[in-house]
N, C-alpha and C positions, 0 to 999 in steps of 0.2 A: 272329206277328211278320212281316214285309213279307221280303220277297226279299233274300237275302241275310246274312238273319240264323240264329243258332242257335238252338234252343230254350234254352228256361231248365232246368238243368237241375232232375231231379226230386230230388234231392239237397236243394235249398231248404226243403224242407219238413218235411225229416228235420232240416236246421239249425235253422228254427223251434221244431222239437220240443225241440233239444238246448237251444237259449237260454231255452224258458221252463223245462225240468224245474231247468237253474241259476240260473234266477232264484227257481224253488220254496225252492228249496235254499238260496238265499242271502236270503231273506225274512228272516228271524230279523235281520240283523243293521241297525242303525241307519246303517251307513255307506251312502252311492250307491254302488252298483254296476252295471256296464255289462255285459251279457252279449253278446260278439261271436261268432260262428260261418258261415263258417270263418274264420280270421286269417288266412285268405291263397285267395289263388285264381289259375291258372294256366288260362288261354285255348288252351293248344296252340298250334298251329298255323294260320294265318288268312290268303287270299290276301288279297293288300293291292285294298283297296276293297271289302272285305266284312269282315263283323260280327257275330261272338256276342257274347251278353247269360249273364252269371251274377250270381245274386244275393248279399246277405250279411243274413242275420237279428241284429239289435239289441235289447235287451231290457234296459229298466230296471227293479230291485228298488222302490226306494222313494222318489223323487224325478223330479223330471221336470225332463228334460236338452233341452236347445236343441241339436241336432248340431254346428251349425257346421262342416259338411264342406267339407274340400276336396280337389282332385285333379288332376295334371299328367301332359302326354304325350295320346296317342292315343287317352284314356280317357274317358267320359263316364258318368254316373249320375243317375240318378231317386228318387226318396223313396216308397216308397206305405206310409202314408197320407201327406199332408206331412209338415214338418218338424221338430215336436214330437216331443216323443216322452214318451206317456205314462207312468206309473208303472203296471208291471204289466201294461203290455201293448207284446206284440212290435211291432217294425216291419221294414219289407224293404228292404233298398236294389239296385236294382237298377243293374248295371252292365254298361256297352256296351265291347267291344275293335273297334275299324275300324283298324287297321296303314296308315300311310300309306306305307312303303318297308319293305322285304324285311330280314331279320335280327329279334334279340329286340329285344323294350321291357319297360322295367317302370315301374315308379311305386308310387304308396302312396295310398290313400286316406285321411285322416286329420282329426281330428275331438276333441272334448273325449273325452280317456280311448279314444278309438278310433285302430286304426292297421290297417292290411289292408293286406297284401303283394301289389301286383296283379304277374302276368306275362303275357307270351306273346310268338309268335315270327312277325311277319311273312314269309309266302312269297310269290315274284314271281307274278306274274299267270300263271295258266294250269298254276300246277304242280298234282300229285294233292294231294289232303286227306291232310291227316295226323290221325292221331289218335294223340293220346299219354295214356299213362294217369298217371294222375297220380301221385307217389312216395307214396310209403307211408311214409316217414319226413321229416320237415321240420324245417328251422333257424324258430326263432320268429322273426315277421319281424323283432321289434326286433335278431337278427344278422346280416338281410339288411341293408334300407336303411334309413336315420328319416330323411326329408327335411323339412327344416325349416317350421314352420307358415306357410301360405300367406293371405294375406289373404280372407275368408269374402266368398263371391261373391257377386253382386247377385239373384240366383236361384237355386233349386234344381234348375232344368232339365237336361238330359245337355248337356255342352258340351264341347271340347279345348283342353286350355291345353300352348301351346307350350314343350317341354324341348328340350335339345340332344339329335341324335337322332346312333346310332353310324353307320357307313358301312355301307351295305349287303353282309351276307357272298353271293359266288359260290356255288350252290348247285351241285354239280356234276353233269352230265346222267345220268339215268337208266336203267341197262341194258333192256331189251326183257325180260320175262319167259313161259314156257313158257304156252299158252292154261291148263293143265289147276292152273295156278296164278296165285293172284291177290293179290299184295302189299299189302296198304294204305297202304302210307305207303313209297315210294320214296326219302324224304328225311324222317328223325326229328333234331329236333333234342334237344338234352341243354342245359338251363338251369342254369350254376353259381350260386350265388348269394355266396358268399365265397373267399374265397382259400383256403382249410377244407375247403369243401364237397362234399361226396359225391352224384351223382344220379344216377337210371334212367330210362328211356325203353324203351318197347317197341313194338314195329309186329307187328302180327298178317298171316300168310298164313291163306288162305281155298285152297280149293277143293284140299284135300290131300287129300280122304277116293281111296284106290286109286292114291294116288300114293305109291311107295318114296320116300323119304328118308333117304340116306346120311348125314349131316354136315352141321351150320351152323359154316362157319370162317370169320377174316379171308380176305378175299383177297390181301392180303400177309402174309404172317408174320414176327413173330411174334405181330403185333396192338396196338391197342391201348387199346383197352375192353374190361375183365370180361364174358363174353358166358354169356347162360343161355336155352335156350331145351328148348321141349317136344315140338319138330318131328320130331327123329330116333327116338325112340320111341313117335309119337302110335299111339293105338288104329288100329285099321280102321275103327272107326264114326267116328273125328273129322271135323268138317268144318274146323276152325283148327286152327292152333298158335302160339306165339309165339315171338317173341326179345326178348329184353333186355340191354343194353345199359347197363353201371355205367362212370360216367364222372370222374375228381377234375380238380381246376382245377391246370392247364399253364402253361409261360409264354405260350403263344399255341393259341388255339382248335386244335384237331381233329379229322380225320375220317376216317370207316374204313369202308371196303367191304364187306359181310357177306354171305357166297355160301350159299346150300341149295345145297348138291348131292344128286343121286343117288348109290343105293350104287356106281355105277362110273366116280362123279368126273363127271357131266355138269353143269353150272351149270342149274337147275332156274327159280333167281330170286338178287335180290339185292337190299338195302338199303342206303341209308347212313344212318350214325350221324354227329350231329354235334354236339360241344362248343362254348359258345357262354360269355362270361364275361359273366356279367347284373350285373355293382357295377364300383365304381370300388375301385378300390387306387394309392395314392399311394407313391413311393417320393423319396427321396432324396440323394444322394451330393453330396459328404460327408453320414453324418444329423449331426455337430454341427459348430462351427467353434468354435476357441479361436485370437485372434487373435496370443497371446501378448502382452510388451510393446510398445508402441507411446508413442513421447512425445507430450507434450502440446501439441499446436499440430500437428501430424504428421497422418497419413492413411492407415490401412491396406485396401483390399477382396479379398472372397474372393469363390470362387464355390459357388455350388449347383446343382445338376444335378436340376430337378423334373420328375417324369413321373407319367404315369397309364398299371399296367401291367396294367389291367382291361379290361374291353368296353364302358365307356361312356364317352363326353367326360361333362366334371363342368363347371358351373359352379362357380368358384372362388372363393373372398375370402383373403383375407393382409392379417395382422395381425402387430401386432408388444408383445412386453411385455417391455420393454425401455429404460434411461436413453437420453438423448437422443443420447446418445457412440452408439447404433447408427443407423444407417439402411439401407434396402434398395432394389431395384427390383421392381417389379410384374410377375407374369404374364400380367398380363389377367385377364379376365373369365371365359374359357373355358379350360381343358385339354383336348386332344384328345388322344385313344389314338394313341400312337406317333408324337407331335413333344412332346418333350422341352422346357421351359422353362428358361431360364440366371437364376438368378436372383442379384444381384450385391449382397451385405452391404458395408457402411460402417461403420468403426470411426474415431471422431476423438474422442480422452478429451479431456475437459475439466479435468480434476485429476489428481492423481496417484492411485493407487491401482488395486483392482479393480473391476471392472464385468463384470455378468452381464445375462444374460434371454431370451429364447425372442422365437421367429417358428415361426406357427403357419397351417399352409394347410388349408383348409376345404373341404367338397363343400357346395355349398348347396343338392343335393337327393339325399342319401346323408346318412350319419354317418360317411363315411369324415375323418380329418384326419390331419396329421402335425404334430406339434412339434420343431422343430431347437434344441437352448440354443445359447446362443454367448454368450461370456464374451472378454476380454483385460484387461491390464493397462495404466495410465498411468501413461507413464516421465518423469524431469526429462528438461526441456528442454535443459539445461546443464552442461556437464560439472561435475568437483568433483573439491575438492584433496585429496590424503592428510595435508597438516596443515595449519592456517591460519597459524602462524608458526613463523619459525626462529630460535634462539639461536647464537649465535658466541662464544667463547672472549676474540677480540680477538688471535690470533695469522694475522700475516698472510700468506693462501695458505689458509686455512682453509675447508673444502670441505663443503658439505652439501645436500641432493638432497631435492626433495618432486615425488607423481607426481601426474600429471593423468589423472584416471577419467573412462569414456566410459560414463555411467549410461542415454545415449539409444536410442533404434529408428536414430539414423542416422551416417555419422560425419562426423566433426569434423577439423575442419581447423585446423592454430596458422598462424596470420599471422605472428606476431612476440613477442619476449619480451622484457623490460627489465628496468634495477633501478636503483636510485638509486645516486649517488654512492658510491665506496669499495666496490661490487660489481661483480661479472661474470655474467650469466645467459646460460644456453645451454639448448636443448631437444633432444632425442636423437631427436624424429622429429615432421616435419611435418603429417603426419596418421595418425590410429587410428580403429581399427572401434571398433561397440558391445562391449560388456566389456573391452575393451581397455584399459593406463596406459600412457602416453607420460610418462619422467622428466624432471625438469628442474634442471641442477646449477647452483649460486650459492657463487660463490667469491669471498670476503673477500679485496679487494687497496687495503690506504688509502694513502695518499698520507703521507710522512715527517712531515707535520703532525699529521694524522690516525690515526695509528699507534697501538694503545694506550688512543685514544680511545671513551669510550660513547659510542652512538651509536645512531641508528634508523631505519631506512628500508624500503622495499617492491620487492616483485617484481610485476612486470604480464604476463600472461600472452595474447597477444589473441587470440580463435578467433574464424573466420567459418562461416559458415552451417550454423545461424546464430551471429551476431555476439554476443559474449559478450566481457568480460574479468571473468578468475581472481586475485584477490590474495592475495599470503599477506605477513604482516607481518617484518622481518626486524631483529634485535636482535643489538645487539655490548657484550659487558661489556669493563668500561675494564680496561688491561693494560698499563699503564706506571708508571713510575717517579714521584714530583711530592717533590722535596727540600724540607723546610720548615727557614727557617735561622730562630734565638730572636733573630738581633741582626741591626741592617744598617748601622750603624756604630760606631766604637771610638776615644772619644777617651784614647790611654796618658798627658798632660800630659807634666812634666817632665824629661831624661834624661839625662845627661852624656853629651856627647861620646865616641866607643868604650866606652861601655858596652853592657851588655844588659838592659833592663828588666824586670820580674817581666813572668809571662805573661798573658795575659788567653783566654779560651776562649767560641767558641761552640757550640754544638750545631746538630748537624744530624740530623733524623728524615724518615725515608724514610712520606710518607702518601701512596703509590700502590700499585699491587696487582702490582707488577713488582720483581725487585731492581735497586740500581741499583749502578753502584762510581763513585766519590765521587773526583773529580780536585781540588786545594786546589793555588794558585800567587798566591805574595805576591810583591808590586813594591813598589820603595822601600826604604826602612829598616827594613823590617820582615821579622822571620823566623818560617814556618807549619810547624809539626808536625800532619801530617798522620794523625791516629789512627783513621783511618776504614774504607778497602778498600771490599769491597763492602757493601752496606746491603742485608738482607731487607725485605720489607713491612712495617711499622709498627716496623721497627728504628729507634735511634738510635746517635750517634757524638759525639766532642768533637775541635773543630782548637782548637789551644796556636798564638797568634800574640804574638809581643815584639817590644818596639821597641828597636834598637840605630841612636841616630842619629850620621848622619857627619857632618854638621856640624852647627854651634851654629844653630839657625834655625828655623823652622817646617818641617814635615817632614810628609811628605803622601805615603799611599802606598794599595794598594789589594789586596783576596784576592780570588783570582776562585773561584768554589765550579761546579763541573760535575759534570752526572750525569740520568741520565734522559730526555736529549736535549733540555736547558737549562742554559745558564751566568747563574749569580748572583755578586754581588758586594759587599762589605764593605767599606765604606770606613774608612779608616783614617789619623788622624793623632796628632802627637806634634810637641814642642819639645826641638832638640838645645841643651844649656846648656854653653857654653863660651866664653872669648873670640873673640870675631870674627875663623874665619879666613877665605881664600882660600877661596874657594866648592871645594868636594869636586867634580872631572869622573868620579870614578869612585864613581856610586851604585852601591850591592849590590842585584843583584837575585836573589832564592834563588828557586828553584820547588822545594815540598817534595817527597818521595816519595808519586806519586798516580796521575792519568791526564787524559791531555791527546790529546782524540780517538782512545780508544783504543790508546792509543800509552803504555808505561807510562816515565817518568822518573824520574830522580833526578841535580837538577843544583844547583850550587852554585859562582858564580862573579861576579865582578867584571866589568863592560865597560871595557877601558881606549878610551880617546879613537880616534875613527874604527872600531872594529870592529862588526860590524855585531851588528845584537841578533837575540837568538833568537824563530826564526820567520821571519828575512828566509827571501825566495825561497822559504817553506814551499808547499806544494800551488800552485806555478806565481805566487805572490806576491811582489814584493818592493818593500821601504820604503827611500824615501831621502830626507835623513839617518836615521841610525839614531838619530842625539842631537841634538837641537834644544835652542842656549842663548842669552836673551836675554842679553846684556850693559851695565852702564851704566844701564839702562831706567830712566828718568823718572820720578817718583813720580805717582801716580793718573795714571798714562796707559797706554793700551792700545799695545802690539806685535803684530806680525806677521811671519809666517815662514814658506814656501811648504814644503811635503811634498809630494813627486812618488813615486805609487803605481804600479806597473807588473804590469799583466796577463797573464802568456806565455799562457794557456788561451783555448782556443779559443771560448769562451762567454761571456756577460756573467757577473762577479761581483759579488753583492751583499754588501756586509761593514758591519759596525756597530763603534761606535767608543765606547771607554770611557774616559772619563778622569778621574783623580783631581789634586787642583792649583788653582790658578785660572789655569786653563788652559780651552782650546776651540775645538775643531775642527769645519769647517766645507766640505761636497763630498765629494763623491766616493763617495759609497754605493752607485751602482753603476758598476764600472770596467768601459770596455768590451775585446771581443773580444782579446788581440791587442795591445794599447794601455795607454796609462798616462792620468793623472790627476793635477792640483796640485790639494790640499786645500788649510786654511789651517789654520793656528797661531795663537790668537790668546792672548796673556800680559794681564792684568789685573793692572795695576801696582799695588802697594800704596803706601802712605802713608806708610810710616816707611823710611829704610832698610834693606835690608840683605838676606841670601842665601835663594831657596827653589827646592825641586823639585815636580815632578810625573812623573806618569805616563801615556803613553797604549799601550791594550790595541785592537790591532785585532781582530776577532772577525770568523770567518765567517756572514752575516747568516743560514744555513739550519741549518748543525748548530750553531753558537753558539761552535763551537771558537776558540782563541785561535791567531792565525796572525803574529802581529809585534806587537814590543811598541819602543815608543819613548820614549825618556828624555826628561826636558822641566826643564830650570834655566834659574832665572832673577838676577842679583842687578841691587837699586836702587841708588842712587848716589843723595847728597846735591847737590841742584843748589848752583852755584859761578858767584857772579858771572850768574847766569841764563844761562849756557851750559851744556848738558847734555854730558856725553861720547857723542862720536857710539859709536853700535854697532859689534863687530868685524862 
């Protein structure tokens, strides 16, 4: 070989020997088989720009294999014979180490069914030769590296394909040794091959034969490589001895001073031992991420902390298996020993549920990887109610509460809260974190119309960011009183004058789901036995109403029925039979024992002339006249007669007007503040002559209550000479 290089060792051929006796061996069987020897090979130590060559014997059984080799790094190789390879007979592959900078390299030579573990350790230019023996125990290579198949080169020629190469390790200087000793290898390095791995290295002294030998110790203690050597007890006839030097794989390479002394402690010589990490090991923190929940539309990232805490830079690839809901950022291309990668996970679900999958980082000239899982969950976007609707009794002030759940990764904020008419909504807090419920109370308050009434309406709930609105449906069962009467008017016919006529009777049945107590007030000639009180739900009752008329005439008069928070009325007539007197000024007006705006009575009296009727001035009301009487009036012709209503209360009153008669009244439904009001009276003259009455019931237009009540006579007069009696 030309300058520079080493010989081949003789070792070769002893490999040769071994691959065919296993190829003898494996003849018998039908499968190909490939005999490689050695599976690995270790170059020592090599100043950089210089070159040994070791070979590797290949031997196929029973088929004939195409190599397909290839090999990266500082390494080159040759085929002899080419690069067939026949059935049954060896072939040699020779292989060149040239180290282009200072420190280990390795590589793999690799091939169909072949794989060779190359090493060795570049030393700077000018240091001594080392010689290392090679270990006696070995990791198969496939626990070293498997660097992944490289495309089959254009030639079989010895060639270097460029790897990433590690930084060059400081060898540290050399002590000066005694003449009468002579060290070989001033600097041994020690090659780990896994994170596992166990190795030896030994450097031989020479020229000990008549030289004492005390001790081979660290030179610091208490050391740190297993040390064995043959020095301190060699023969007298020796001219070597050795040390060795067991070394395991550290977080960071190391190195150790190794002194012969003399037996009186004089430093004779020294070596260094040195640790060197030949693989990549990948590590990373966190090794898994769980993002936990995250909502939908949302965006959570984490981080990872990737390194390489081996002796080589790796080239890298990152991959990912994994729903689209992950993504990542890139390392690059390259990892280098001792600058750390930040690598930054993206979590954005697209649905609800869970989601899993791994990211997985590669050496793509090693078998070193790592696999991180990483998993989270997708959460609603939107908050959610604890009911969708609420029920109400129908009693008013009635109070019921639903909470608002915060199922998201974020929180939520209420804008605003509402509810339809005859509600009140309110929320207990304007914004809550995730798992967190914020209450929200909705209280029944209806309006005296609406009281009692079914009904149905909604709560709107508004949250911003994001913008949501919550509904929940809101129901009220009806809870009042609804009086139904069998009759709505009552003709008694004929009557004598002070008599009292048989009775006539309606029913009254309560079809609401409230009780109610039943108020009965007759006007006119007519007298109400009140048999009622209060009414349960789907109870009934009978009012006894007679007619006792005062005078001889048509007789016109009217029951007013209340309860429930409504007044009805029955109209009522009858003929007094007597001779024609003097029109009656004092009609009976009875109000039976009942209830009149809550208010319970029992009255029974006559109006004499000018007194005012019951109800004047009631709740800030009062009617004037209290008796309004046509007199003389014309036959079929219409009268008129002014009613002045007065207001003390300080509000608008609105009041409604009942009247029984051929009577009719006209204005004044709403009286104002403060102030009064002329309604009008208007008489509808009949056709024959002679005496009649009526009745008018003013009612408050909101509870329905009766608040004045006003008498209404009228008598005709036969026209005389076509002059009518003028009116008093």
């Amino acid at each position: 070989m030309g300058a520079g290089y080493r010989s081949i060792p003789m070792g070769l051929c002893r490999a040769t020997l071994i691959a065919a006796l296993a190829a003898f061996w494996l003849a018998g069987s039908s499968v190909a088989q490939i005999v490689i020897s050695p599976e690995r090979l270790d170059f020592g130590s090599v100043r950089v720009g210089e070159a040994t060559v070791q070979g590797v014997a290949i031997f196929s059984v029973s088929t004939v294999a195409m190599l397909d080799l290839s090999l990266t790094g500082p390494f080159a190789f040759v085929v002899t014979p080419p690069n067939a390879l026949a059935a049954g007979r060896p072939l040699t592959v020779l292989v060149q180490f040239r180290p282009v900078v200072a420190g280990p390299v390795g590589a793999e030579l690799r091939g169909k069914g072949i794989a060779v573990a190359l090493r060795g350790v570049g030393l700077p230019a000018g240091a001594g030769a080392v010689a290392v023996t090679p270990p006696t125990t070995r990791h198969p290579p496939a626990a070293r590296l498997a660097a992944p198949a490289v495309a089959r080169p254009a030639s079989a020629t010895a060639r270097v394909e460029s790897i990433p190469e590690p930084a060059a390790a400081s060898a540290p200087a050399a002590r000066s040794s005694p003449a009468s000793l002579v060290v070989s290898d001033a600097q041994v390095w020690i090659s780990l091959y896994s994170p596992q791995d166990t190795e030896t290295a030994t450097a031989t002294i020479s020229g000990i034969s008549g030289v004492a030998i005390g001790s081979v110790v660290p030179a610091t203690a208490p050391g740190i490589f297993a040390l064995a050597s043959t020095c301190p007890a060699h023969p007298a006839s020796a001219a070597t001895c050795t040390i060795t030097a067991t070394a395991a794989a550290a977080e960071a390479p190391e190195s150790e001073s190794v002194d012969i002394d003399s037996p009186d402690g004089v430093v004779l010589g020294r070596v260094m031992f040195m640790s060197s990490k030949s693989y990549v090991e990948f590590s990373a923190t966190p090794a898994s991420i769980d993002f936990g929940g995250v909502s939908v539309g949302d965006k959570a990232t984490r981080q990872i902390i990737f390194a390489d805490r081996g002796g080589w830079d790796s080239s890298l690839a990152t991959t990912i298996a994994a729903p689209d809901a992950f993504s990542f950022s890139s390392c690059g291309r390259t990892l280098r020993v001792g600058r750390p990668c930040t690598l930054v996970v993206a979590f954005a679900p697209t649905a609800q549920g869970p989601f899993s999958g791994s990211i997985t980082l590669s050496s793509l000239n090693t078998s070193e990887r790592t696999v991180i899982p990483v998993s989270g969950t997708g959460l609603p976007w939107d908050p959610t109610m604890s009911a969708g609707s609420l029920s109400f009794a129908g009693t008013s002030g009635e109070t019921h509460s639903v909470s608002l759940f915060n199922p998201t990764s974020h929180v939520i904020n209420i804008l605003g809260v509402t509810a339809s008419e005859s509600f009140a909504a309110s929320a207990a807090c304007t914004s809550f974190a995730p798992g967190q419920s914020c209450p929200v109370a909705v209280q029944y308050l209806p309006t005296a119309a609406m009281n009692g009434v079914a009904q149905d309406g909604q709560l709107s709930i508004f949250t911003g960011e994001p913008a949501a609105v919550s509904q929940v449906a809101l129901h009220v069962a009806a809870n009042r009183a609804s009086l139904a009467i069998d009759r709505s008017a009552i003709q008694f016919g004929r009557q004598q004058v002070g008599t009292v006529g048989p009775a006539e009777r309606i029913t009254i049945t309560n079809a609401g789901q409230a009780s109610a107590t039943v108020g009965v007030q007759s006007a006119g000639d007519f007298v109400a036995a009140n048999g009622c009180g209060t009414l349960a739900p789907g109870a009934s009752c009978t009012v006894g109403l007679a007619f006792a008329p005062g005078a001889a005439a048509a007789r016109n008069g009217i029951v007013v029925i209340t309860g429930g928070g409504a007044m009805q009325t029955v109209g009522l007539a009858g003929e007094g039979v007597a001779p024609l007197p003097k029109p009656n000024r004092n009609v009976p007006l009875s109000i039976a024992s009942g209830a009149l705006g809550g208010v319970g009575l029992n009255l029974g009296f006559r109006f004499p002339r000018g007194a005012p009727a019951p109800g004047a001035a009631k709740d800030g009301i009062e009617v004037k006249p209290n008796r309004v009487e046509f007199a003389c009036a014309v036959p079929a012709r219409d009268e008129a007669a002014p009613l002045t209503i007065d207001n003390f209360a300080g509000a608008v009153r609105h009041v409604t007007y009942i009247v029984a008669g051929p009577f009719e009244v006209t204005g004044c439904e709403d009286l104002p503040a403060k102030g009064n009001c002329v309604a009008g009276i208007t008489f509808h003259g009949r056709v024959d002559a002679g005496a009649t009455n009526g009745l008018l019931v003013i009612a408050d237009g909101g509870s329905a209550d009766p608040i004045a009540v006003v008498q209404l006579e009228a008598s005709v007069v036969r026209a005389s000479s076509g002059i009518s009696r003028p009116r008093e």
